[in-house]
N, C-alpha and C positions, 0 to 999 in steps of 0.2 A: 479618916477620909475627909477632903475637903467639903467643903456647906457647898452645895450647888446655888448657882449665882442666878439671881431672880430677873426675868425679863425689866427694862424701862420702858415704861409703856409712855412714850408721847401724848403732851395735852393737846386738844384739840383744838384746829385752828379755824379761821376764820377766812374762805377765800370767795373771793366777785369773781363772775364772769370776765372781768378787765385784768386779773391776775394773771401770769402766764401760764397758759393750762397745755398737758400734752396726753393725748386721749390714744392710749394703748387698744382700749376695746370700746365699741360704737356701746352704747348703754340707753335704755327706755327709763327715765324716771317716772314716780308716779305721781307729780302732777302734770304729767301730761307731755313736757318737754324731752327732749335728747341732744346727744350728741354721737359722732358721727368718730370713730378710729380708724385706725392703723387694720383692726381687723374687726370682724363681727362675727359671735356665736348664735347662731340659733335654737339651741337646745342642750342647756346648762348639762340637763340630767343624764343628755346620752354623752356628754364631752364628759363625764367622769366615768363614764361606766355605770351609769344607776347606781353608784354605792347611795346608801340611803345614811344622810347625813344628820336626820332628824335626832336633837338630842346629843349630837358630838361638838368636844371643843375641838376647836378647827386650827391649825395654823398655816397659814396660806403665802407662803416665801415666794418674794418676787412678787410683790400683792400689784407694781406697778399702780394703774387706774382702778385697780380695785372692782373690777367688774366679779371676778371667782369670789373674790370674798362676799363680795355683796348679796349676791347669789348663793352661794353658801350658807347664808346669815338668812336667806328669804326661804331655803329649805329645810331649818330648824335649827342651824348649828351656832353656836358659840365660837365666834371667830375672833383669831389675834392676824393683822397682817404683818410682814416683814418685810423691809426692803433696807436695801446698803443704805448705811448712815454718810458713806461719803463716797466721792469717784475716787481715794483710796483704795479704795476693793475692787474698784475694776481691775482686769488683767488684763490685754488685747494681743492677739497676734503681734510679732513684730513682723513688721514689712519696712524694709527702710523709707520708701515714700511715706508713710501714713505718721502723721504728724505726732501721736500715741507714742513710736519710735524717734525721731525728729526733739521734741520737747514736751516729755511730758506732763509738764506743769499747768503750760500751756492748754495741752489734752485737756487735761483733768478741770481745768479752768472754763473750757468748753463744754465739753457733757454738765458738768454741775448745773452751768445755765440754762442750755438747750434740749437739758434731757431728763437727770435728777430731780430738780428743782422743780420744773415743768409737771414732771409727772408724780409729785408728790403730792403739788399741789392741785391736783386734778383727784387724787384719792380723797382726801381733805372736803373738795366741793361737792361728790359724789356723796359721801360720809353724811354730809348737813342735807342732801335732796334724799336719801334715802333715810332719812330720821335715823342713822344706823346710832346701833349699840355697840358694835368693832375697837377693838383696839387697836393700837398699831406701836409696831417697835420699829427703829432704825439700828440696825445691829451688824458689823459683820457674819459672814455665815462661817467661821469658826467658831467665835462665841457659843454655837448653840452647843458644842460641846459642853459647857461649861452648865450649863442648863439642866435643870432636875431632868434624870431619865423617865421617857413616858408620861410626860407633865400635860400632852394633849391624846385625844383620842387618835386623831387625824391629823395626817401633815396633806399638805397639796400644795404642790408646787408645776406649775402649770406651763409648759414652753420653757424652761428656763434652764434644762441643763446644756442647750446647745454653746449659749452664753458663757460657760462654766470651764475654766482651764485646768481646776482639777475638779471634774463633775464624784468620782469617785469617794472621795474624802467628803461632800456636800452631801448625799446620797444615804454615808453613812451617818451623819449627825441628823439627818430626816430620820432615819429608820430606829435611831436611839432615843427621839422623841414620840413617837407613835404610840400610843398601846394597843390599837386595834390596826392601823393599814396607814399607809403610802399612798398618795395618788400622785402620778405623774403625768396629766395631759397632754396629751398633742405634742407629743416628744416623738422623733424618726428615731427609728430602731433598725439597726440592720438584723436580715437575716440568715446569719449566720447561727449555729450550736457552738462554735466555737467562742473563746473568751479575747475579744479584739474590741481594740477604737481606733477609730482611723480620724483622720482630719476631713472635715464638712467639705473645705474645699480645695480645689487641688493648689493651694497656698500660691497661686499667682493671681489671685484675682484683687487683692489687697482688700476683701473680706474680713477685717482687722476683728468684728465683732462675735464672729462665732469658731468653735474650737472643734467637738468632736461629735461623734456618731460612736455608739456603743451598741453593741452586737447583743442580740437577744440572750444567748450566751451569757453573756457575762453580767447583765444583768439578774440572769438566775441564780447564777453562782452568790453572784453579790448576796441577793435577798436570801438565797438560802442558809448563807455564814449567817446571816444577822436575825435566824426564825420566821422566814417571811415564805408564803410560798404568792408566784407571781402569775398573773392572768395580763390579756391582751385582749384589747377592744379596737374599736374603729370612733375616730372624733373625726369632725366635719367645722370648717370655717371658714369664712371669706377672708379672702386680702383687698384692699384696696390702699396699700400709704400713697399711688402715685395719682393724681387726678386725671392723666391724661393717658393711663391704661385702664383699661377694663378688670370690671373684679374679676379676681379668682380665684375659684372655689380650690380647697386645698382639703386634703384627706392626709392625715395621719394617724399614729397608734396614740392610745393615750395605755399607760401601765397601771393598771389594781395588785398589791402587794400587800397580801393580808397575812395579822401576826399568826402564827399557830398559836393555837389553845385561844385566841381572843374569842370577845362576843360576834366578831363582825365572821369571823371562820366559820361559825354555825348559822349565821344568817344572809349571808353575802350570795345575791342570788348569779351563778355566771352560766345560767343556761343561757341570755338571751345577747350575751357577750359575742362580738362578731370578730375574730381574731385574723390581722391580717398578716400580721410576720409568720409567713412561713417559714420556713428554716430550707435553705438551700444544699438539697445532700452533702454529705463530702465524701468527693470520690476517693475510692480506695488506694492506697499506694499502688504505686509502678513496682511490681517483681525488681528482686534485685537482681542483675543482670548475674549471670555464671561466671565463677573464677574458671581463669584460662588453663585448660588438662597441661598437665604436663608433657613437654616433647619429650619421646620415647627415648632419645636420644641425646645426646651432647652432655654438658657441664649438670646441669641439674638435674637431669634423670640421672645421672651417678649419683647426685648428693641427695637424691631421695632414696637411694636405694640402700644409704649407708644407716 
């Protein structure tokens, strides 16, 4: 069997205020200062589900601004973040207007500056005001295949498989690195029992950034092939990227996917879990309609009679 390949963990950098910074989650530092995202969480512990993270090594894919981790890191955990090493790894819808389709070099030229870059360097400044002890890898999310199995207690990956053009295969290299649970936050889930993904949106919007929606279903199935059994809670977050709309409040599920036989199985409390994907019946087949009787008479009542 091949040596499982050891994360690169990035040295730490050095960023000012005057760097390009791009702030995925609004964040309170503790001396005293902030800054203002894309979106704002109110309450770390109920956006995971209470899983009690006190004491687990963390790895937090899609770490973005680094708010989850940080957070993670301030509830006991030993955290690694991960985010794409380059706009390589993007994927995006093709839509022939959207420049991604057009030239993607180009593309890729732009998120690095406007997005990547930005919001690396925003985990980075975050990293130096919260005195953090964090790691941080740049990896593709294949790689992690390649990565000792079960090497953290905890994966968490937070919003990000809508992002994800094969969310399924990503999903599975989270659940091969686990040894106790999964967390997937503030992920929309359909509900459905059956095993479907459907596309976010009805691909004329040239929405180029996000992919799929995955049915409760199939989620279960997933985790149940890979030893996991899955719970559903309620997360709560502001939006606000545009200045000139009003925030708004957004509710989605966030997914707890705990391993059997782990420690968190015996101690994972989901009484207080508020699950909102119902599962929408499936109605039963349509009867199949009656073969037509035979006419008493003519060419084929002889030839049934023979």
């Amino acid at each position: 069997m091949t040596k499982a390949q050891l994360p690169h963990f990035e040295q730490p950098r050095v960023i000012t205020p005057e760097d390009n910074l791009y702030w995925y989650h609004s964040m309170q530092f503790p001396d005293g200062t902030s800054v203002k995202g894309s979106w704002t969480i109110h309450d770390f512990d109920q956006y995971i589900g209470g899983f009690d993270l006190a004491g687990k090594t963390l790895l937090d894919v899609g770490t973005a601004s680094g708010y989850l981790a940080f957070h993670a890191e301030k509830a006991g955990a030993v955290v690694t973040g991960l985010d794409a090493s380059s706009t390589h790894e993007f994927r995006h819808f093709p839509f022939a207007q959207s420049l991604s389709y057009q030239d993607i070099v180009e593309s890729r030229r732009q998120w690095e500056v406007q997005n990547l870059n930005p919001i690396k360097n925003s985990w980075w400044y975050a990293w130096h005001k919260f005195n953090s002890k964090a790691k941080c890898v740049y990896a593709p999310m294949a790689q992690l295949y390649e990565w000792e199995a079960q090497s953290f207690d905890v994966v968490q990956a937070g919003a990000i498989v809508e992002h994800l053009s094969d969310p399924v295969y990503a999903i599975g290299a989270w659940a091969r690195l686990a040894r106790e649970a999964v967390l997937i936050p503030f992920t929309d889930v359909l509900p459905l029992a059956e095993m479907q993904m459907r596309p976010i949106t009805q691909l004329d919007t040239g929405a180029f950034w996000v992919w799929w929606h995955l049915s409760r279903g199939l989620y279960e199935k997933l985790f149940d092939n890979l030893g996991f059994d899955v719970h559903f809670t309620t997360a709560h977050a502001d939006h606000h990227d545009d200045e000139k709309v009003e925030t708004e409040h957004a509710t989605r599920p966030s997914i707890i996917a705990i391993r059997r036989g782990s420690a968190s199985e015996r101690t994972f409390d989901t009484s207080k879990l508020v699950d909102p994907v119902r599962v929408t019946p499936v109605a039963p087949p349509a009867p199949e309609p009656e073969a037509p009787k035979p006419r008493k008479s003519g060419l084929l009542s002889g030839l049934l009679r023979r």
